[in-house]
C-alpha positions as CSV (number, residue, x, y, z in Angstrom):
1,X,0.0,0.0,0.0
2,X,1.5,3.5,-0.6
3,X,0.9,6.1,1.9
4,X,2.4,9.7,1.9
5,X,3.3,11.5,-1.2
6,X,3.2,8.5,-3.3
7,X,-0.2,8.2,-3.0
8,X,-1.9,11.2,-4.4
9,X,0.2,10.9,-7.1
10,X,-0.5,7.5,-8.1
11,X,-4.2,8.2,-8.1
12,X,-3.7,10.8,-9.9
13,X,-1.8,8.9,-12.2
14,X,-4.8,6.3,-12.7
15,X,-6.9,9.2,-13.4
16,X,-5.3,9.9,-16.2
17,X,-5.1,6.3,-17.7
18,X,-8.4,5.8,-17.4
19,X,-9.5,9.2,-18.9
20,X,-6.9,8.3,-21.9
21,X,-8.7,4.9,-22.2
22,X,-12.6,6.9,-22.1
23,X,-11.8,9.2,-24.9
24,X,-9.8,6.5,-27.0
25,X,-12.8,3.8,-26.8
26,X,-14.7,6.7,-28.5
27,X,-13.3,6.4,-32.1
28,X,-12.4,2.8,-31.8
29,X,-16.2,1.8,-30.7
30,X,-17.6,4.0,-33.8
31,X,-15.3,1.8,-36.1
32,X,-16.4,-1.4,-34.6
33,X,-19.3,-0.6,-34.8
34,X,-19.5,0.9,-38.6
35,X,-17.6,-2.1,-39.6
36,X,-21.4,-3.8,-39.4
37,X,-23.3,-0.9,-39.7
38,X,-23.5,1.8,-42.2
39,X,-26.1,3.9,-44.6
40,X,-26.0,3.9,-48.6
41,X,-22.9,4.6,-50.5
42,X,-22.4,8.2,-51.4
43,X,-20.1,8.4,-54.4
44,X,-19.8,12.2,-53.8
45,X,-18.6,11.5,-50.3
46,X,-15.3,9.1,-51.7
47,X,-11.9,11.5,-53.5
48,X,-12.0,11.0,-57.1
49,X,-8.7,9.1,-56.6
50,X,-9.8,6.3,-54.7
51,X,-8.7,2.9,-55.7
52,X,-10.6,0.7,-53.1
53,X,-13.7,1.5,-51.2
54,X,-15.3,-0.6,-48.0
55,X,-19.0,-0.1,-46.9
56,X,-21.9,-1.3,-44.7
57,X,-25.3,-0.3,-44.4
58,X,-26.9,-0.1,-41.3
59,X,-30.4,0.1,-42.6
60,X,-30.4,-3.0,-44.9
61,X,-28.5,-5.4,-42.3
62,X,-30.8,-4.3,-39.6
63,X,-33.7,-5.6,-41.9
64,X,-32.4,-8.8,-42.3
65,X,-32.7,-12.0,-39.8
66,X,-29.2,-11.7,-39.9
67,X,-28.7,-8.9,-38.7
68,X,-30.8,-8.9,-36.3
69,X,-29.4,-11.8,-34.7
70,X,-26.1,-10.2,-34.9
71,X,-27.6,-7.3,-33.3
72,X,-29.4,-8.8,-30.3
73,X,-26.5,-11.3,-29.8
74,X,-23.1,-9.3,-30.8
75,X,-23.5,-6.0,-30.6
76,X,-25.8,-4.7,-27.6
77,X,-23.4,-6.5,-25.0
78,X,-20.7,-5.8,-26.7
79,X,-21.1,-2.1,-26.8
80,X,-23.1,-1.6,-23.4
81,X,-19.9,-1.8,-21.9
82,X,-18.8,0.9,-23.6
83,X,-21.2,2.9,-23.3
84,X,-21.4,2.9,-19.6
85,X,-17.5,4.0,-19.3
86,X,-18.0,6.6,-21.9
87,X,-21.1,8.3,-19.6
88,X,-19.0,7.6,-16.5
89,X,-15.9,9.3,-17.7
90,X,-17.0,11.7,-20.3
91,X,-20.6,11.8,-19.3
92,X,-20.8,11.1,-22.7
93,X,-24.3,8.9,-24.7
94,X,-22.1,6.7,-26.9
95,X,-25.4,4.5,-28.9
96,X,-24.3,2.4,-31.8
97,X,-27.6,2.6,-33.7
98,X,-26.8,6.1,-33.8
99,X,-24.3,5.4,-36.4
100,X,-26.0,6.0,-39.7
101,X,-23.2,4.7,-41.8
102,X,-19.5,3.9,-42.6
103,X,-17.0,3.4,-45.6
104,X,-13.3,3.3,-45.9
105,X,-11.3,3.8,-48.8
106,X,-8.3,4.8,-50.0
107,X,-5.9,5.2,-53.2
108,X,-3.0,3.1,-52.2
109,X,-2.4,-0.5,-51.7
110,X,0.7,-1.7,-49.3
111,X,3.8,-0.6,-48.9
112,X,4.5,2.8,-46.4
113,X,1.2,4.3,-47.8
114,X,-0.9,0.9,-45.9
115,X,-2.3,3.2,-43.3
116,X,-3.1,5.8,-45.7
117,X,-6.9,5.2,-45.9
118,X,-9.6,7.3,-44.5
119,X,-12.8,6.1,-42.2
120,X,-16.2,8.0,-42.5
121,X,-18.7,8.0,-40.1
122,X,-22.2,9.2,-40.5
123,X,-23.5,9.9,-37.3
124,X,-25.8,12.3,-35.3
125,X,-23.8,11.8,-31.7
126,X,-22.5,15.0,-30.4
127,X,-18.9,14.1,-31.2
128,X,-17.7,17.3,-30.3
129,X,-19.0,17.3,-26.9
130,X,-17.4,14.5,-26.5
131,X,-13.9,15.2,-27.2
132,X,-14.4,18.9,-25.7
133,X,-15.3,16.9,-22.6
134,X,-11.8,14.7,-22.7
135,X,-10.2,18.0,-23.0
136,X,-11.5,19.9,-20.2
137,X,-10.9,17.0,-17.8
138,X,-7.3,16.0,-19.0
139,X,-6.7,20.0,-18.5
140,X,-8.3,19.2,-15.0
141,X,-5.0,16.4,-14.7
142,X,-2.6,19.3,-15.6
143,X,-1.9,17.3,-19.1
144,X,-3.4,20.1,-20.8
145,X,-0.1,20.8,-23.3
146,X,1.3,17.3,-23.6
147,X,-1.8,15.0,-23.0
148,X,-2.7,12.4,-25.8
149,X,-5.5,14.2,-27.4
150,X,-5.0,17.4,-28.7
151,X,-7.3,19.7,-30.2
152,X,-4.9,21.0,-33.7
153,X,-8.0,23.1,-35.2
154,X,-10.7,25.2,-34.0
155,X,-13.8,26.8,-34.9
156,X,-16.8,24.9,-37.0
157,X,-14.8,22.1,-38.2
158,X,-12.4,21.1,-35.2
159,X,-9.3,18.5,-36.1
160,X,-8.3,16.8,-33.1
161,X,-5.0,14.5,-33.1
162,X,-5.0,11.0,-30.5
163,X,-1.6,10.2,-29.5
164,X,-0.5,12.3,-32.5
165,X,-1.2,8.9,-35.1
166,X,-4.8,9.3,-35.4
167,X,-6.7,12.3,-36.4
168,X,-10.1,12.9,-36.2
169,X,-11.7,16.0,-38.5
170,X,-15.6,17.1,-37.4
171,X,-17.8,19.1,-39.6
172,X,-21.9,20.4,-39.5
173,X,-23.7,17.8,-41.5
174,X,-20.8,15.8,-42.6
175,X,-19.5,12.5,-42.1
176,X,-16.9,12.3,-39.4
177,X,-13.2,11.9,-40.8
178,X,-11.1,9.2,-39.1
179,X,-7.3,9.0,-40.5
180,X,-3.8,7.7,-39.6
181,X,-2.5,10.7,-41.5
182,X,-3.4,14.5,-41.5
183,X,-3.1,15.1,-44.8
184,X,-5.1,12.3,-45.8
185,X,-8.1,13.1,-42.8
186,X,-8.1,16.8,-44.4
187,X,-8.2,15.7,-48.0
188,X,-11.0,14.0,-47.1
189,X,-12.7,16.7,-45.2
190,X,-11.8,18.7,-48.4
191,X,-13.8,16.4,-50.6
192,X,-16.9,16.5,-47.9
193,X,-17.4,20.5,-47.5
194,X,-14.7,21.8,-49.8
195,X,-15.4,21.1,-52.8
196,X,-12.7,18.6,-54.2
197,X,-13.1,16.3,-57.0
198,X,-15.2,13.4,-55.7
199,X,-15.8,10.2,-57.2
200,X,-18.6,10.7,-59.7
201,X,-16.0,12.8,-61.5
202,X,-14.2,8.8,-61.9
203,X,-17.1,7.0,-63.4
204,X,-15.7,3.8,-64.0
205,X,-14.9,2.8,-60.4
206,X,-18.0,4.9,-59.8
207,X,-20.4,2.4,-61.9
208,X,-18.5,-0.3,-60.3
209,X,-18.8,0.8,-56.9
210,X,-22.1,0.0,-56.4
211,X,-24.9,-2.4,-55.1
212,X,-28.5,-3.5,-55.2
213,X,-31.2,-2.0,-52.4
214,X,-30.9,-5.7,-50.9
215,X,-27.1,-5.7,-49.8
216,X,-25.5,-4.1,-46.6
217,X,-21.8,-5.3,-47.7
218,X,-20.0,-3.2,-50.7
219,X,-16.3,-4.3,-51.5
220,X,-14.9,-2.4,-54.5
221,X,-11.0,-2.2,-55.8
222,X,-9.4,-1.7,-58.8
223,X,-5.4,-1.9,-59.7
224,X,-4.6,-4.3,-56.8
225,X,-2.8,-7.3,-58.8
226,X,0.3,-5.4,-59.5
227,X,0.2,-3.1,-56.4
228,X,-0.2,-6.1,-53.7
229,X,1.6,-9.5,-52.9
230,X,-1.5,-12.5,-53.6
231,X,-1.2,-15.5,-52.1
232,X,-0.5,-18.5,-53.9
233,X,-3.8,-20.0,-53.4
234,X,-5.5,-16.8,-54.4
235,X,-3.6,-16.2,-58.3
236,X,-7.0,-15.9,-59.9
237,X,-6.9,-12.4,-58.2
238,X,-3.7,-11.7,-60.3
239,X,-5.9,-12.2,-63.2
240,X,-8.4,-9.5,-62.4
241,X,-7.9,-5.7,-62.6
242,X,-11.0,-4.8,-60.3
243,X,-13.2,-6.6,-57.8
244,X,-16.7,-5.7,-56.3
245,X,-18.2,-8.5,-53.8
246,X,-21.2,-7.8,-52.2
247,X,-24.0,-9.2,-49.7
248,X,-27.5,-9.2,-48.2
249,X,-29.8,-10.9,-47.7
250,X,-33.8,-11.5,-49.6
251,X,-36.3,-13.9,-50.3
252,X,-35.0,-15.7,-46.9
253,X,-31.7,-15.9,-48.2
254,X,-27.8,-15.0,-47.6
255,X,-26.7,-14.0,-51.1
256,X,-23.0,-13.0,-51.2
257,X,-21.4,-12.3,-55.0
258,X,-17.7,-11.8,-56.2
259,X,-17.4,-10.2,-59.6
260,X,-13.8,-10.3,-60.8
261,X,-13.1,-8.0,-63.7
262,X,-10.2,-9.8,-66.0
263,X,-8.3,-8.3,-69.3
264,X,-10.3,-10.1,-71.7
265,X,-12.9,-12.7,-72.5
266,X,-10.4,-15.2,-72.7
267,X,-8.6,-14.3,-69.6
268,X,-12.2,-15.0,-67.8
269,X,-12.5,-18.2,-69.1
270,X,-9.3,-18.8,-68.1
271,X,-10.2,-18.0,-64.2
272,X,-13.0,-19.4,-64.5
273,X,-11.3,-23.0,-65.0
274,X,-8.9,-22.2,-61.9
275,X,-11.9,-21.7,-59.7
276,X,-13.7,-24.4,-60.3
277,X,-10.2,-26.6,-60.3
278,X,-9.9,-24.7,-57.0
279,X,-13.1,-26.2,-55.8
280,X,-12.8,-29.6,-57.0
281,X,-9.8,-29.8,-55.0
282,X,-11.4,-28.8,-51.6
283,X,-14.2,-30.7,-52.1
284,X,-12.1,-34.0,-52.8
285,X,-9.6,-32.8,-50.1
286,X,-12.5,-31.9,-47.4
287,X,-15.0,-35.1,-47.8
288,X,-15.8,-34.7,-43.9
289,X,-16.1,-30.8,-44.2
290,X,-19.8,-31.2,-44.2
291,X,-20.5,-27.1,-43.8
292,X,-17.6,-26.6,-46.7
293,X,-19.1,-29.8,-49.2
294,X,-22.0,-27.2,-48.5
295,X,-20.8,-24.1,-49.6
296,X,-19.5,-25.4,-52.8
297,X,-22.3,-27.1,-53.3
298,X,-23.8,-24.2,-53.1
299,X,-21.9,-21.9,-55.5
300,X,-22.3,-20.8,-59.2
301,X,-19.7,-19.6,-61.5
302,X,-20.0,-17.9,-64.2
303,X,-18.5,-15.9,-67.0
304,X,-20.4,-12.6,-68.6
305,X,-17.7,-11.5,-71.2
306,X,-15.0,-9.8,-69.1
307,X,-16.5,-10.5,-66.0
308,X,-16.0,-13.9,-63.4
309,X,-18.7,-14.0,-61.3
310,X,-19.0,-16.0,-58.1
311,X,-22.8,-16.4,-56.6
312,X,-23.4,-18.0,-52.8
313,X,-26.8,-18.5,-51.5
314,X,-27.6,-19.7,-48.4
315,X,-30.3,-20.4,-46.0
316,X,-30.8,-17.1,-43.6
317,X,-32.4,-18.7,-40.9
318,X,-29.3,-21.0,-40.5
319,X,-26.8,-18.6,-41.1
320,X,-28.8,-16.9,-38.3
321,X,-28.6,-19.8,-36.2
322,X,-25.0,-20.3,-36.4
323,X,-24.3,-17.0,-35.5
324,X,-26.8,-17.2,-32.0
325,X,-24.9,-20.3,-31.8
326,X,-21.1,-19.1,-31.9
327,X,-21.7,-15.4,-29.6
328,X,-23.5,-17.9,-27.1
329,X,-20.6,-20.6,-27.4
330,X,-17.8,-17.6,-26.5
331,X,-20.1,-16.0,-24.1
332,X,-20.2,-19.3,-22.3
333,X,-16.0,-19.8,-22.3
334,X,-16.1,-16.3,-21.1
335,X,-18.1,-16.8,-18.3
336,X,-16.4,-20.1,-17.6
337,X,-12.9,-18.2,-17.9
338,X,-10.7,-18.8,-14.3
């Protein structure tokens, strides 16, 4: 036990680490929880230059069995927690179904540009208050000048910097800007309220870029296969200049698609004969894989000119099931844990 001067510094020591833990859950829990939950694509929201694009929709997964399950099961324990240290130490309302939407993209693949990519979040939680909040307090700790999170902008559209790798841009009905790099978060925020070229001004991965009413998944990229190392079970992808995958869920079924754009007619045809020498393999390889045997069963390939396309449907109600099944299963070895 420490008694004397020791003490009061030591608490106030903890105080600080668990302020610096409130205000860094904030930006981490709004990814996790926009990497299942999003609204529609906005093409004028994405720079012109962007090469891959990521996005969920919260609206269309939260209409689906699936999601719903994932919901109850996942994502309301999961980010309770959360939200109860955010309103203790911030006195902050941190609600996950408050997050209207979120997409990443970016224009580089690998090398010392990985981290380059920018998150949006489309949300109506006071952000601001939030972080304002962080600020006052770790002021409060004497750690106004060299505390983790720094407020580098002020007026309408604040910047603030967390532990000077992460910066987060806010601005009046925008998406909120999440990036690893400053000049890539204000890029972005130039493309929101600025005016910069946006991506209908790039119509090709534009057209591309998109999906049906019915999914709540988007995957888009083009230029990958020379720009990043594929590994040897995945060549096909060296084959294709652009990918778009997708899924949802209708008629009472999980419908997930891969569309693989190639150089030619021919090269398709040509992927198209790795794939399905790909499958024949696992499925001779995997005789006892009963969910696997499955899954290819379950599977189309096709060719439309330049175009592979992979199709997956699947039963929602079991893909429901498995997922009750699995949070339950870890909830139980949690609560078993020593």
């Amino acid at each position: 036990m420490q008694t004397g001067a020791g003490a009061p510094a030591a608490k106030r020591k903890h105080r600080i680490k668990t302020l610096m833990n409130a205000w860094k859950i904030l930006p981490l829990e709004l990814a996790l929880a926009g990497t299942v939950l999003a609204g529609p694509l906005q093409t004028a929201h994405i720079a012109a230059d962007a090469r891959w694009v990521l996005h969920l929709d919260v609206e269309a997964l939260l209409d689906t069995s699936v999601g719903q399950a994932l919901a109850r099961e996942a994502l309301d324990p999961k980010f309770a927690e959360a939200a109860v240290k955010l309103k203790r130490e911030l006195d902050f309302d941190f609600d996950w179904r408050r997050i209207r939407s979120l997409t990443l993209y970016g224009a580089e693949y690998g090398g010392p540009e990985r981290l380059r990519g920018v998150m949006l979040i489309d949300t109506d939680m006071d952000l601001a208050a939030g972080f304002e909040a962080a600020l006052q307090k770790q002021a409060a700790l004497g750690r106004a000048e060299d505390g983790d999170l720094q407020r580098l902008e002020d007026g309408p559209q604040p910047l603030y910097c967390i532990k000077e790798d992460l910066y987060v841009a806010l601005q009046p009905d925008a998406p909120v800007v999440v990036g690893k790099a400053r000049r890539t978060a204000l890029k972005a925020r130039s493309v929101l309220v600025g005016g910069a070229p946006n991506l209908n001004t790039a119509p090709g991965f534009a057209a591309f870029a998109t999906a049906n009413r019915d999914n709540f998944l988007l995957v888009a990229a083009e230029g990958f296969s020379d720009a990043t190392p594929v590994p040897p079970k995945a060549r096909v992808l060296k084959m294709a200049e652009g990918l778009r995958c997708t899924l949802g869920e209708a008629a009472g079924e999980v419908r997930a698609s891969l569309a693989l754009n190639a150089k030619s007619a021919e090269t398709a045809q040509q992927m198209q004969q790795v794939v399905q020498g790909m499958l024949a393999l696992m499925s001779l390889s995997q005789v006892e894989n009963a969910d696997l045997q499955k899954l290819i069963r379950g599977l189309r390939v096709g060719v439309n000119d330049r175009q592979l396309v992979l199709d997956l449907s699947l039963p929602a109600a079991e893909v429901a099931a498995k997922i009750i099944a699995e949070e339950r299963r870890k909830s139980s070895l949690k609560q078993s844990a020593p």
